[in-house]
C-alpha positions as CSV (number, residue, x, y, z in Angstrom):
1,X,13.4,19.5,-6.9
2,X,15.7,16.3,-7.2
3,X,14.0,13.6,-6.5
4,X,15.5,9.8,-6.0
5,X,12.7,7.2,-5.7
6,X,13.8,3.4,-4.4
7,X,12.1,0.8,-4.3
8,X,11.8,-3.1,-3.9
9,X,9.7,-4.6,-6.5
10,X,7.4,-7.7,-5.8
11,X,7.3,-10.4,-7.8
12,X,3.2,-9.9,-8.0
13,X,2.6,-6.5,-8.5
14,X,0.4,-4.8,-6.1
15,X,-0.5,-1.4,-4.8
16,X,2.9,-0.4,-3.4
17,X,4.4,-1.4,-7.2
18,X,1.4,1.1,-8.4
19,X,2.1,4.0,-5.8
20,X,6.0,3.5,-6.3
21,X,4.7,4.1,-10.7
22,X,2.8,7.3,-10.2
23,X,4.4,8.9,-7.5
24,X,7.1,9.2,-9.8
25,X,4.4,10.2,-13.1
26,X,3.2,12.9,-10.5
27,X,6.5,14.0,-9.4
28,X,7.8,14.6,-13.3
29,X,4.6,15.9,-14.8
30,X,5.1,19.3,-12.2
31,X,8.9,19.5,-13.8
32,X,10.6,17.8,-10.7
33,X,13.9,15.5,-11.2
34,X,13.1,12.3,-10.8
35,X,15.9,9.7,-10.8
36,X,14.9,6.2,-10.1
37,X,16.5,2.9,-7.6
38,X,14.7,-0.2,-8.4
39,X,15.8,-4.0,-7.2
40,X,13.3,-6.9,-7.9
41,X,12.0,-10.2,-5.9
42,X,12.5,-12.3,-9.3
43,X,16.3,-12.2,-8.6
44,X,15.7,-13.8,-4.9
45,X,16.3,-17.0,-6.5
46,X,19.4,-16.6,-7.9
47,X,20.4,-16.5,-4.5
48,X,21.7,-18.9,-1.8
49,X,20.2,-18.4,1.5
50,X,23.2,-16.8,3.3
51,X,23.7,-13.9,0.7
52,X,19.9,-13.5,1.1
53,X,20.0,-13.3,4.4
54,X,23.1,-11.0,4.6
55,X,21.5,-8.6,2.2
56,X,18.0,-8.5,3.9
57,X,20.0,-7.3,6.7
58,X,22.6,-5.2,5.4
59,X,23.1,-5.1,1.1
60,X,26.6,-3.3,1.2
61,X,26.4,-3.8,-3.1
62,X,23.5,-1.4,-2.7
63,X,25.0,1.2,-0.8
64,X,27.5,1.1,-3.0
65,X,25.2,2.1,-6.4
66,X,23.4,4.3,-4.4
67,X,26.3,6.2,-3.6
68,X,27.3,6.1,-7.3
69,X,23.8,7.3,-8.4
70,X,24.0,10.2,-5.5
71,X,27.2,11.7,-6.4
72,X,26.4,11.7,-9.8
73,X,22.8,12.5,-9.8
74,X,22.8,14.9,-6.6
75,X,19.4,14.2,-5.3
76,X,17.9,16.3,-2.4
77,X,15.8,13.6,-1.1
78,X,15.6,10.1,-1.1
79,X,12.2,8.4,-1.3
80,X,11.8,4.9,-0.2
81,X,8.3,3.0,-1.2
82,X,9.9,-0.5,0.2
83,X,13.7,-1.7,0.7
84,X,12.9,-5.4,2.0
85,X,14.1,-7.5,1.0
86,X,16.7,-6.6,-1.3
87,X,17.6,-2.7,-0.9
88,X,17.3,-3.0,3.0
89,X,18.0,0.0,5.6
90,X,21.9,0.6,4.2
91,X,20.1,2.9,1.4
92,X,19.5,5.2,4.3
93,X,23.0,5.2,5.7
94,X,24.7,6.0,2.3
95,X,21.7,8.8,1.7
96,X,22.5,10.4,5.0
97,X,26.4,10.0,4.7
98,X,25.8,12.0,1.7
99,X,23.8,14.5,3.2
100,X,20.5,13.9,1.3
101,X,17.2,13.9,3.3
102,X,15.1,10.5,3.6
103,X,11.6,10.0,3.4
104,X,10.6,6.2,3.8
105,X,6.8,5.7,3.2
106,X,4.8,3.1,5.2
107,X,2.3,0.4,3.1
108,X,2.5,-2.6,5.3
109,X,3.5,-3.3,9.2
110,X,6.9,-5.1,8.4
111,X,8.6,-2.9,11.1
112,X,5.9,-4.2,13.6
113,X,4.9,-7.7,12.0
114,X,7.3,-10.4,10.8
115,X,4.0,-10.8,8.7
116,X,3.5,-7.6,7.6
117,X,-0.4,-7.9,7.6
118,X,-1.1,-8.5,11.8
119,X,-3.4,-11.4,10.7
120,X,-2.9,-15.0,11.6
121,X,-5.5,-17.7,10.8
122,X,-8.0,-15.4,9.6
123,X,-8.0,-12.9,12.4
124,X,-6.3,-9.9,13.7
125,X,-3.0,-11.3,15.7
126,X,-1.1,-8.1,17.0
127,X,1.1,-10.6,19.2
128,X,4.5,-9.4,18.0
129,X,3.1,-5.5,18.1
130,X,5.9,-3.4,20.3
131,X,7.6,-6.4,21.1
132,X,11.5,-6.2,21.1
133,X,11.9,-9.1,19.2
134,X,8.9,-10.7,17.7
135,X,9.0,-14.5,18.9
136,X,5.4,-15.8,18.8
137,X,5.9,-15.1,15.1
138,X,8.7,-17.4,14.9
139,X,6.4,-20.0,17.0
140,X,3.6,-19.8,14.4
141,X,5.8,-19.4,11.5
142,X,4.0,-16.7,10.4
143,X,6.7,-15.7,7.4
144,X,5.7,-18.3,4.6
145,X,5.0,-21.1,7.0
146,X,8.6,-21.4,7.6
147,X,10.1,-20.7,11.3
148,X,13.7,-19.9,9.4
149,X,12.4,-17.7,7.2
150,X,10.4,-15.9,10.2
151,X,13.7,-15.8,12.2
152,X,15.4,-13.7,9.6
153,X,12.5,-11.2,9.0
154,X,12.1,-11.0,13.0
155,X,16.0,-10.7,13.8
156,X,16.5,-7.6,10.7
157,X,13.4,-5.6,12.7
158,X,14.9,-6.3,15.9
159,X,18.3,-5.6,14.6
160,X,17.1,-2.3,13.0
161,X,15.2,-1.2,16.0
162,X,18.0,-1.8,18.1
163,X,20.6,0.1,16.5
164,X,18.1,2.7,16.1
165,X,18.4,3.4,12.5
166,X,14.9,3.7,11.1
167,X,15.5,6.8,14.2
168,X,18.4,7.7,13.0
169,X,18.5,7.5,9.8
170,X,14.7,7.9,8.0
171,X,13.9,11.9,8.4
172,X,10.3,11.4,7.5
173,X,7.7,8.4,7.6
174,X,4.8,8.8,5.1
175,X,1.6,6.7,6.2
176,X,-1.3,6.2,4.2
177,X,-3.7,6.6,6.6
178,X,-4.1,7.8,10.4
179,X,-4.9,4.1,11.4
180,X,-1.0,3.2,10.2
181,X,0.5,6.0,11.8
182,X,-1.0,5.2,15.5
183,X,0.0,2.0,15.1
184,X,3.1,2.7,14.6
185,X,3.3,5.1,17.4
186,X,1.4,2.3,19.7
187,X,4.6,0.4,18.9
188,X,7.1,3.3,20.0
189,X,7.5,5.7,16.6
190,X,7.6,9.3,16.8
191,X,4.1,10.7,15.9
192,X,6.1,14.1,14.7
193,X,8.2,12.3,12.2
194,X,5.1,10.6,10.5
195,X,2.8,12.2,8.2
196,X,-0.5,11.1,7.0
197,X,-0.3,11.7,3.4
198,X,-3.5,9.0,1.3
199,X,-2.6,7.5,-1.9
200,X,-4.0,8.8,-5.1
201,X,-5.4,8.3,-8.2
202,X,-3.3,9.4,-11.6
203,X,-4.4,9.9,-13.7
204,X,-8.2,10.8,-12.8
205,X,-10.2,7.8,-14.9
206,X,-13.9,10.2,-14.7
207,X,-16.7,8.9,-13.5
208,X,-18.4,5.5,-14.2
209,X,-21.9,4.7,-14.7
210,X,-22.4,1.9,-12.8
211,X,-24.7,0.2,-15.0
212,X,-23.2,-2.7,-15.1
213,X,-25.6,-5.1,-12.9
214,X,-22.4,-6.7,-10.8
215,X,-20.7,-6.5,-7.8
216,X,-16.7,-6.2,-8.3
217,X,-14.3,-7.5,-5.7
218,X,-10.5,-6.5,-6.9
219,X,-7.2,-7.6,-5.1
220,X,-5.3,-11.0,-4.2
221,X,-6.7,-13.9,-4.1
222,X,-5.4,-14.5,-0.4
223,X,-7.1,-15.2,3.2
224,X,-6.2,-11.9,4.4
225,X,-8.4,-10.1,1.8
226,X,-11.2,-11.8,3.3
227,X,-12.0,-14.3,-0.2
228,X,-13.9,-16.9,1.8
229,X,-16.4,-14.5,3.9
230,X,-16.7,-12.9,-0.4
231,X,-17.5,-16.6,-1.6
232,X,-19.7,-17.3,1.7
233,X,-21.7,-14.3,0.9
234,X,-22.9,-15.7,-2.4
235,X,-24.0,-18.7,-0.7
236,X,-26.1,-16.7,1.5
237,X,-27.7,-14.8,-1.0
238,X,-31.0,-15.6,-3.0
239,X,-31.3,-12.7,-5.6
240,X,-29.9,-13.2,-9.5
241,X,-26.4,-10.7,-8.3
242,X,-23.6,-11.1,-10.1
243,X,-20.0,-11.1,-8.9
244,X,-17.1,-10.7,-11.2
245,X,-13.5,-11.5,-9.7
246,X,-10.8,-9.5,-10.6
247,X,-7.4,-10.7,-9.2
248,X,-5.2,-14.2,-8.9
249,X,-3.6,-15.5,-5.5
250,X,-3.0,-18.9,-3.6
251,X,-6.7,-19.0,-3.2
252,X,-7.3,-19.1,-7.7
253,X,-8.4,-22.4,-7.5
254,X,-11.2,-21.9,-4.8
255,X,-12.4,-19.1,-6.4
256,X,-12.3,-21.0,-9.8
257,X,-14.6,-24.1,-8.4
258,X,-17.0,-21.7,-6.9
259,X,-17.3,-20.0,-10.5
260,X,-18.1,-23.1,-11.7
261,X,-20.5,-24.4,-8.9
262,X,-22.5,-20.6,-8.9
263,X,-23.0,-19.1,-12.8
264,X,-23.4,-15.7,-10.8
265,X,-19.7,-15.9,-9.7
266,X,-16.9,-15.3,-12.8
267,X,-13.6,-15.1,-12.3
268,X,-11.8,-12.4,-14.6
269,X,-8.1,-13.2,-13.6
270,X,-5.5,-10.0,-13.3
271,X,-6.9,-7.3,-14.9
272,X,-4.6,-4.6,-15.6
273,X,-4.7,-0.6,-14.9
274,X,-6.7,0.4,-17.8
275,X,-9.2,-2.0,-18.0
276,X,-9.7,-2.2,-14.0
277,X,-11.2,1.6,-14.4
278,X,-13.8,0.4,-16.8
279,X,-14.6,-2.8,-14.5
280,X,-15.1,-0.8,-11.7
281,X,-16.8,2.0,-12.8
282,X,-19.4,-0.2,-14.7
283,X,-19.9,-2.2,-11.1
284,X,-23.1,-1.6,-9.1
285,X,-20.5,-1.2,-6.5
286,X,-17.1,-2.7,-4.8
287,X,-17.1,-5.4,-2.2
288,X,-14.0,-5.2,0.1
289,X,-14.4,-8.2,3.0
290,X,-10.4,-8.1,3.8
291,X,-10.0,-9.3,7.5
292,X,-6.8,-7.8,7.7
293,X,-5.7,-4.4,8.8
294,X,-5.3,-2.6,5.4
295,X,-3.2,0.3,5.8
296,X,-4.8,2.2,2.5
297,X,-7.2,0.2,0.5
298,X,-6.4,2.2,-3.4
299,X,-8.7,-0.5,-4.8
300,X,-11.6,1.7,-2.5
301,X,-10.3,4.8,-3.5
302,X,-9.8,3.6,-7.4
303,X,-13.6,2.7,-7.2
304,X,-14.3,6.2,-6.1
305,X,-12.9,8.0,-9.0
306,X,-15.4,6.4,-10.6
307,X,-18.0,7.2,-8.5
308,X,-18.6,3.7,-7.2
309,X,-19.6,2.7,-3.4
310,X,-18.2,0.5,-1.4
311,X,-19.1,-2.4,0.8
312,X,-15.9,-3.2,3.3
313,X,-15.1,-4.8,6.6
314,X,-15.1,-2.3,9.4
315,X,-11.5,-2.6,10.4
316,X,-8.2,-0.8,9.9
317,X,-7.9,2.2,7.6
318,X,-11.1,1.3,5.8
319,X,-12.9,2.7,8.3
320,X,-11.4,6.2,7.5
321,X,-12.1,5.8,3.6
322,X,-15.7,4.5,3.4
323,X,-18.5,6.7,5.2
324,X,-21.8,4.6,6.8
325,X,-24.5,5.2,4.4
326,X,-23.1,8.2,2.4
327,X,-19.9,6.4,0.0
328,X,-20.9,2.9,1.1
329,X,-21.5,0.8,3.9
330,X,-19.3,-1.2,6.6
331,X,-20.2,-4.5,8.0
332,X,-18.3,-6.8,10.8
333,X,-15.1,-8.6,9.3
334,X,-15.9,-12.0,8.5
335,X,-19.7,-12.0,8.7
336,X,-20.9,-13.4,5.4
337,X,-24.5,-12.5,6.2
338,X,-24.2,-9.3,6.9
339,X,-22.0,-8.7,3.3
340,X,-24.9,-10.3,1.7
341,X,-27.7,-7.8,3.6
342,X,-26.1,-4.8,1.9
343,X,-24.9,-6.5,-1.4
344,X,-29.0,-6.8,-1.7
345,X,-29.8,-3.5,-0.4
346,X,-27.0,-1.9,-2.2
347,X,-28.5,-3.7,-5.4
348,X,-31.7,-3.2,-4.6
349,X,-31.8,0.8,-4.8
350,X,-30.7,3.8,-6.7
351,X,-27.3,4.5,-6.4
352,X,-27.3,8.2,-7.5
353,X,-27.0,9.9,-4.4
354,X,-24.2,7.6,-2.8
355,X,-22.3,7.7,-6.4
356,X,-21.7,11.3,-6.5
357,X,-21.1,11.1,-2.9
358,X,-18.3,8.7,-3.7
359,X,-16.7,10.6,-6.8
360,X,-16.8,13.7,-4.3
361,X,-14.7,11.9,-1.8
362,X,-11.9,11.4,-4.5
363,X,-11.9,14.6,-5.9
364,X,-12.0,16.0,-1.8
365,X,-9.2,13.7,-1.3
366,X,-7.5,11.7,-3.9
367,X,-6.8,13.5,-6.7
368,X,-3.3,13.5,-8.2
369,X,-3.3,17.8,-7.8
370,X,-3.9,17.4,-4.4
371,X,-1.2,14.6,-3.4
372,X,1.6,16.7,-4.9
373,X,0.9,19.6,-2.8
374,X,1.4,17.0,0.0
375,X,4.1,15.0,-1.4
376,X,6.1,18.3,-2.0
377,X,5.6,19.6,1.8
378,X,6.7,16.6,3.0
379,X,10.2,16.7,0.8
380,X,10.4,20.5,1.4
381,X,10.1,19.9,5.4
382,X,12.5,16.5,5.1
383,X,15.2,19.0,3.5
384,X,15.3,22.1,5.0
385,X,15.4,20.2,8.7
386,X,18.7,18.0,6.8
387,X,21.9,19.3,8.5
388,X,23.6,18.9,5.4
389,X,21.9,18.9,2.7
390,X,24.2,19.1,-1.0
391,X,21.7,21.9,-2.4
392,X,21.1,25.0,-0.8
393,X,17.9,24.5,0.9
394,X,16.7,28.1,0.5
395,X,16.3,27.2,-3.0
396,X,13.8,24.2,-2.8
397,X,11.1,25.7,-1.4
398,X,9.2,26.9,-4.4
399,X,9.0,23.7,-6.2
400,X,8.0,25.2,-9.4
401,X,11.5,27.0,-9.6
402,X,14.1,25.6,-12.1
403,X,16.6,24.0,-10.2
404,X,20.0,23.6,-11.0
405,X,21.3,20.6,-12.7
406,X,24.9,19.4,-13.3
């Protein structure tokens, strides 16, 4: 299968940067084609606010290259992991112009939430959620504090939505989780047109041994992912339990003074792919206290490859990936006390049972063989429904056969 893979890096890599990375590892280790569209936020400011503003909306320099890259390359399907702000929605007119199917997968709510994360001051805010054009997001300035810039991220939704084209124009949504996809339905998507496909880990790390006498937390250092209720929790409890802070984030700074006011708290900094597996695999377990709506959580499923539980708020897709008492345990979003109850029972008892219950979630679930079956169906469906698709779509449905290249 031809495969082209887009994507709009972030500046601070994060978990759609990762899934964008092995998705495309996964894809080329089974013998698919996989040709690559990559635009980056580092160039933002080499721009002036109207030509970022015009190409948030519309890049017509983009279309252009990707209509380069698609004659040349002849792609079946087009996979987007995120176009904004850079790539934006004129990838899928060009793709579709040029009869090749689109599959755009689903890590955040941007469609829904000027915000992307439905959080505001700490708490779940789904204000702007089905709204035509998201205004109380523009009254809070929810996009970076700044009204302008929440204008512009509000008027390309409502612009989109209102021309129809993530409709039109996207065959296939992927979502992470069943949490993301009713949203999105709540907010008027077609439930046929999504799939619930998890993300994965590649390649499979093997299991930890969790002899490490610490709690991990890994992720940014942000509101959303819950870092006061993490540092309140240490405050509330009285046993000698370590935490180790993987991650950096607007918030470094508090988390550096309460490293230096609590000798149990150390702050690691980023800690990159390889060396995260051996953090969390050595952890007693993973604490996970965002008060956002995560749509996935791959730090949870990450920690579960290496047989590690999990201690997370009981909100948004989190709730379908940790298990009450069998991979972990869930407590109420924000409650510091309750975080420190089951960091002491969770560090207070054998682990065994609820570690290979963990590891056997991932390998139920999350395992690289697994997602490519997935991944495949999804791209085999998104083609042979295309109308005009450039190759034959009788031949793509055995992905293991050679397919022919120019």
């Amino acid at each position: 299968m031809r495969v082209l893979l887009c994507h709009n890096r972030y500046q601070h890599s994060g978990g759609e940067d990762r899934v964008f990375e092995d998705e495309g590892s996964l894809l080329e280790k089974h013998g698919h084609q996989v040709f690559r569209f990559t635009m980056s936020n580092d160039t933002i400011g080499d721009l002036n606010r109207i030509e970022l503003v015009t190409k948030t909306f519309w890049n017509k320099a983009v279309a252009s290259d990707l209509g380069q890259i698609i004659r040349r390359d002849r792609p079946q399907v087009m996979h987007c992991t995120n176009t904004f702000p850079l790539i934006s929605p004129s990838a899928y007119k060009v793709a579709k112009d040029h009869g090749v199917g689109v599959v755009q997968s689903i890590h955040n709510y941007r469609m829904l939430c000027p915000k992307a994360q439905f959080v505001r001051n700490g708490q779940v805010c789904e204000k702007c959620l089905g709204r035509k054009f998201a205004w109380p997001a523009i009254y809070h300035a929810c996009y970076k504090d700044s009204r302008l810039a929440t204008t512009v991220v509000a008027g390309m939704t409502a612009y989109h939505r209102g021309r129809k084209n993530w409709s039109r124009l996207v065959d296939r949504f992927i979502a992470p989780t069943q949490f993301v996809k009713d949203k999105h339905v709540e907010a008027g998507f077609d439930a046929d047109r999504i799939e619930v496909k998890p993300n994965f880990v590649f390649p499979d790390p093997g299991t930890g041994t969790g002899d490490g006498n610490y709690v991990a937390f890994a992720g940014r250092l942000s509101a959303e992912k819950g870092v006061d209720t993490l540092l309140e929790t240490w405050q509330h409890l009285h046993a000698d339990i370590r935490l180790k802070i993987a991650g950096d984030g607007p918030l470094a700074q508090r988390v550096q003074e309460a490293s230096r006011a609590d000798p149990r708290i150390e702050w690691l900094g980023q800690v990159d792919k390889e060396n995260m597996s051996d953090f969390l695999g050595h952890a007693k377990c993973l604490i996970m206290p965002s008060v956002c709506y995560e749509t996935f959580g791959l730090t949870i499923v990450e920690a579960f490859a290496k047989g590690t539980p999990v201690i997370a708020s009981r909100m948004g897709a989190m709730q379908e990936l940790v298990h009450e008492g069998r991979n972990g345990f869930l407590v109420q979003p924000g409650n510091a006390r309750q975080f420190a109850e089951k960091v002491e029972q969770v560090c207070g008892m054998d682990t065994a049972v609820f570690r290979d219950s963990a590891r056997h979630e991932f390998e139920l679930k999350y395992t690289a063989e697994a997602n490519h079956e997935w991944l495949t169906e999804i791209y085999n469906k998104t083609i042979t429904q295309n109308t005009n698709p450039i190759v034959p779509a009788t031949v793509l449905l055995d992905p293991s056969m050679p397919q022919q290249t120019n």
